[in-house]
C-alpha angles and dihedrals in degrees: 000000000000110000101212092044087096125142141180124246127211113256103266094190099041088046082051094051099040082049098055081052092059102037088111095049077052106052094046089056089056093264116155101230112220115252102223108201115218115283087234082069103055113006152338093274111099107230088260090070103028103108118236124224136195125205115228108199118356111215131129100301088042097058110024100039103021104041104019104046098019130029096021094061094052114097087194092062128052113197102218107161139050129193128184136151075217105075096191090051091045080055102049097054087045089063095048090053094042087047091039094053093039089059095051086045097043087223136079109292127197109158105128112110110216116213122183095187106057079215091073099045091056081046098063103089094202094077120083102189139013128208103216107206088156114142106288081259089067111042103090095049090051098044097044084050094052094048091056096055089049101252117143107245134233112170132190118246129276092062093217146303106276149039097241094038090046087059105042078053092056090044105040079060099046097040079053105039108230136161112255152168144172111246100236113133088199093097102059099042101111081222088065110033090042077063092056106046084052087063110034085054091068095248101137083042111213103026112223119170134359130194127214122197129188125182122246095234086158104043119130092006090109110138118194130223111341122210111250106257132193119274122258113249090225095057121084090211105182098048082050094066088046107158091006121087125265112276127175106262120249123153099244092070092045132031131292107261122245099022145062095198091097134074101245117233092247096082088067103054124081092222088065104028140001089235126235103328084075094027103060084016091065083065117035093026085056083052094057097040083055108050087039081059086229099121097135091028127082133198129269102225132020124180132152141125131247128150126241134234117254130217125031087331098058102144117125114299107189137356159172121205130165119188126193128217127215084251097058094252112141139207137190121200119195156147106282137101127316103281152110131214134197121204120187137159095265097049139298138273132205139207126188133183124272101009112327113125124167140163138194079238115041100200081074096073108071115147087188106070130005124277095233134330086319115093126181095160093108095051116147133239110264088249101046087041083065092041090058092043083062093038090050113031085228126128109280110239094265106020123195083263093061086042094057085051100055095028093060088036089068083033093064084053104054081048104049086043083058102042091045098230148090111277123224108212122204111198086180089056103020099222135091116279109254096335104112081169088062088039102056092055090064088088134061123206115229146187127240110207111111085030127100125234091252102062085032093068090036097047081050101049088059088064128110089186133045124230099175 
């Protein structure tokens, strides 16, 4: 952690407080008011102190991973708020909140709070946190937004789409001094920060290369031209495309209706994400970043080759990238499977995703005791990391700031693979060196419509090109 990474987070127990004192100036603007259950149901913290959270979006990361096997099983947090442009989704995870908290009360229980419009939901004093798992296009806009509003901030990986949105995101966080944290579960696997703490423990000595594999899950799942479909009465479309440009409906770019048991489309099409090489790379690539020790740094050079999907699918397929660092470490990113490997002078150290670990010296892997002055055994869950980022005032584990880093480091690599050339990076300047090409596509056009003025002008302000 950097030490001078540090922020201030806004007070959780005095806005409580100040919040119990306006319920009735809430209630009479139209504001749902949480229903907090009893702290005997769910944990020690008295309802005063138990922090409130709001789901933005509530697909199939959002409710499988997020709330079921995350927020939902926290006694210090109580999810009071939902928010989707898809209504029988909203519902749905309405009903597993309502059903989660009436078991633990032994009674009927109804206080989620749906909202169709995200706007409403920030608006709603009476929630500390959201956790943002909107489509990657829409991440910026709803986490600026957020900020703003002075809600802490957990977003779901990738960061964003762009460059410039990335980093109106990291600074509308920091300018407001929220909690936040990007949403990757890597960190606190004990596979991948016993890695770590190997290396950070100067075990491999000088560290020299690192390899990071991700698996092609995608890979030969392109579809052509769909024909354009009705829209789903469920589905709120326009404010789905939010920030992106209109575009007909057909499944295939969005999600399939009445189930979160599918990938959706949108994760291969380059208007919505930037497909797996910031997907899995969110995770392993952090994980390099981490144990390099390079978390706010990013590399000099990047170049490499891959192939894209065609047709409405049409993110990166394959590829092959290797960056260099001012300090001659390098690091090669490819399709593989999901690891990451350390090499150093001393030796080499493997992690592999879910639970494979592995070292040219095996006295090093010990799971029991630390493997120098560097300790990570006691390394939080993704989800109460956040809640003590909120609690504490303290950096998360992997700030917004962390999460632009890795997030534009796989980001060099997607644009050198499409100009077809090795890429200069300037980290006084932060641009690419001579390449006015790479460095227009640094930015991402975007509409405005569904996004306040507010985040408008700031979103703008993060752009090297104008669109307008």
């Amino acid at each position: 952690m950097n030490p001078e990474k540090k922020q201030t987070s806004i007070g959780l127990k005095k806005s409580r407080r100040e919040f119990l004192k306006t319920t009735g100036i809430a209630a009479a603007g139209g504001l749902a008011i949480p229903t907090l259950i009893p702290a005997s149901a769910i944990g020690k913290n008295p309802p005063s102190d138990r922090i409130t959270i709001g789901m933005i979006a509530t697909g199939r990361q959002a409710i499988k991973v997020n709330l079921q096997n995350g927020f939902l099983n926290i006694p210090d947090c109580q999810v009071v708020a939902v928010n989707d442009v898809d209504s029988w989704r909203m519902e749905l995870a309405a009903g597993i909140i309502n059903g989660h908290y009436g078991k633990k009360t032994e009674k009927t229980y109804k206080g989620v709070t749906q909202y169709r419009d995200y706007r409403e939901l920030l608006a709603n004093n009476g929630i500390d946190a959201v956790m943002v798992s909107s489509t990657d296009h829409w991440h910026a806009p709803h986490g600026i937004a957020a900020a703003f509003a002075g809600k802490h901030v957990c977003m779901e990986k990738a960061l964003s789409i762009s460059y410039s949105h990335s980093k109106a995101l990291v600074e509308a966080v920091k300018m407001k001094g929220v909690a936040n944290r990007l949403d990757s579960e890597f960190r606190s696997s004990k596979y991948f920060w016993k890695a770590a703490e190997i290396v950070h423990n100067g075990l491999l000595g000088k560290l020299k290369k690192v390899t990071v594999g991700v698996p092609a899950e995608l890979s030969g799942s392109a579809v052509g031209p769909q024909p354009t479909m009705p829209v789903p009465k469920a589905l709120d479309y326009d404010q789905w495309l939010g920030p992106a440009f209109p575009a007909p409906y057909t499944q295939n770019r969005v999600h399939d209706p009445e189930t979160i048991d599918t990938r959706p489309g949108w994760l291969r099409i380059d208007d919505y994400c930037n497909g797996m090489i910031t997907n899995w790379g969110a995770h392993l690539c952090d994980i390099a970043l981490w144990g390099m020790q390079k978390e706010y740094v990013l590399p000099i050079s990047v170049k490499g080759e891959g192939s894209f999907s065609k047709g409405l699918w049409n993110t990166i397929e394959t590829f092959d990238l290797t960056y260099t660092y001012d300090d001659g470490v390098v690091m090669n990113y490819v399709i593989d499977k999901p690891y990451v490997k350390f090499e150093g002078e001393n030796g080499w150290v493997s992690a592999g995703y879910p639970d494979q670990l592995e070292a040219s010296n095996r006295a090093w892997i010990s799971f029991d005791k630390p493997s120098g002055n560097k300790d990570y055994s006691a390394t939080l869950s993704d989800k109460e990391d956040f809640l003590r980022a909120v609690r504490s005032g303290e950096d998360s584990l992997e700030p917004l700031e962390v999460g632009h880093n890795v997030y534009f480091t796989t980001v060099m690599g997607l644009i050198a693979v499409k100009l077809g050339r090795e890429l200069k990076w300037d980290n006084n300047k932060g641009q690419f060196k001579d390449d006015n090409a790479a460095n227009a596509m640094l930015n991402r056009p975007f509409r405005e419509k569904w996004l306040d003025k507010d985040v408008v002008d700031w979103m703008n302000k993060f752009q090297t090109v104008s669109y307008r």
